[in-house]
C-alpha positions as CSV (number, residue, x, y, z in Angstrom):
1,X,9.2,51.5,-29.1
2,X,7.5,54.3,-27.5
3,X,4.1,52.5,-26.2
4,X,4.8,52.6,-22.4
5,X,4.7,49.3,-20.2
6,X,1.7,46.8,-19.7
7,X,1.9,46.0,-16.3
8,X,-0.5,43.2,-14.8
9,X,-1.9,43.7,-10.9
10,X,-3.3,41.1,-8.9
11,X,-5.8,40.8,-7.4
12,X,-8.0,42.7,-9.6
13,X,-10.4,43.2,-7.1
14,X,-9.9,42.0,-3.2
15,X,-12.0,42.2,0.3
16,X,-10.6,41.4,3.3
17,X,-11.1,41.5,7.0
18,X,-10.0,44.1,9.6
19,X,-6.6,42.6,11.0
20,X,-5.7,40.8,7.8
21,X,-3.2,41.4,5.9
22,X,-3.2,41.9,1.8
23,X,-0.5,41.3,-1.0
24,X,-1.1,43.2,-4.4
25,X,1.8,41.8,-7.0
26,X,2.1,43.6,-10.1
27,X,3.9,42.2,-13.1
28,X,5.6,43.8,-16.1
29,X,5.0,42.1,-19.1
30,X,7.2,43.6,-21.7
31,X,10.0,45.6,-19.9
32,X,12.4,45.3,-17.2
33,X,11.5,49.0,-16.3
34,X,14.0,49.6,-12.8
35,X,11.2,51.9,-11.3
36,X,7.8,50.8,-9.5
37,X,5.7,53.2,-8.0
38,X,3.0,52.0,-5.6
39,X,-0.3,54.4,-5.0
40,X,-3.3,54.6,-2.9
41,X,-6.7,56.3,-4.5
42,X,-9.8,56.8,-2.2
43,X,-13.0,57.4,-4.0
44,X,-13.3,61.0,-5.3
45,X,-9.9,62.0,-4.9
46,X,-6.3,61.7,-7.2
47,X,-4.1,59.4,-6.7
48,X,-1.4,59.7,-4.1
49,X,2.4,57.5,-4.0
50,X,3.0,55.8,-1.5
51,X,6.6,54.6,-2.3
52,X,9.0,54.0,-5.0
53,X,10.8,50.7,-5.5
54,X,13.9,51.0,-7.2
55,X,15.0,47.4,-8.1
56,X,18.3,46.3,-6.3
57,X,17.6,48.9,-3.2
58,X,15.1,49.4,-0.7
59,X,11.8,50.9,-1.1
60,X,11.5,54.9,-0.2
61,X,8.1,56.3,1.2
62,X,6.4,59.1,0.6
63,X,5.5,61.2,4.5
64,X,2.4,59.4,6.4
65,X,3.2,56.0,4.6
66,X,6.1,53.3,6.0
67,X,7.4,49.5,5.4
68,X,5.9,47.8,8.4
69,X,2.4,49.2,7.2
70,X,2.9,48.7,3.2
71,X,5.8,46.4,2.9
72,X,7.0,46.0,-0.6
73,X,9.1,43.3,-2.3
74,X,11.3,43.7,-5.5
75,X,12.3,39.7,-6.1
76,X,13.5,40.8,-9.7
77,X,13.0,43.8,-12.3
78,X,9.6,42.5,-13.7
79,X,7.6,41.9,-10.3
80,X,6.9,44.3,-7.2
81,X,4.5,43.2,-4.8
82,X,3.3,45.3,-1.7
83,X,1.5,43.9,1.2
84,X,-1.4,46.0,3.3
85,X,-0.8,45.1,6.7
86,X,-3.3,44.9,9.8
87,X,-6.4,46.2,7.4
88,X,-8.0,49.3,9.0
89,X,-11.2,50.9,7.3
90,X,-9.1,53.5,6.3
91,X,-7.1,51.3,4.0
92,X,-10.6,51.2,1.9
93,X,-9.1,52.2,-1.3
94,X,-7.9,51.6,-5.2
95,X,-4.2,50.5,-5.0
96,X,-2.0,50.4,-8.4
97,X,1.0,50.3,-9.6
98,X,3.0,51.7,-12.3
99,X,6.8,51.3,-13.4
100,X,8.9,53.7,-15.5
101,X,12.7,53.3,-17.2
102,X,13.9,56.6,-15.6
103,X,12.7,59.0,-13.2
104,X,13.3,63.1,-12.6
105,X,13.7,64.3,-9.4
């Protein structure tokens, strides 16, 4: 069809304690797209990828990112969740998503 995926995140918007710990899930409506990137935007800058989930396989992580720290899930094509662990002010940020059929290395 040519319009791209519509892909739901939740929470929309989220505040949480130092030490906790924070699940984003994010939710493909239309497609079954097999790859989920996860990102992390501070304030003023671009975004920057954290990982890529690859339904059926584990998660790969971009340098200075790692799964104890942003552990992600892939339960079936349509719904990737990734968790913030042990919230530092650092981990201030936007957090999205976004899912693609293919991908070019």
């Amino acid at each position: 069809s040519g319009l791209g995926v519509l892909i739901s995140q939740f929470p929309r918007n989220a505040t949480q304690r130092p030490g906790e710990t924070m699940k984003i899930k994010c939710v493909q409506n239309e497609t079954s797209y097999s790859y989920m990137y996860w990102y992390k935007q501070l304030q003023g800058d671009g975004p920057r990828l954290i990982a890529q989930s690859v339904y059926g396989s584990n998660a790969s992580y971009e340098e200075g990112y790692n799964a104890p720290k942003f552990p992600i899930t892939r339960p079936n094509t349509r719904i990737s969740s990734m968790s913030i662990v042990d919230l530092r002010t650092q981990d201030s940020a936007s957090y999205f998503c976004a899912a693609t059929e293919y991908t070019v290395l």
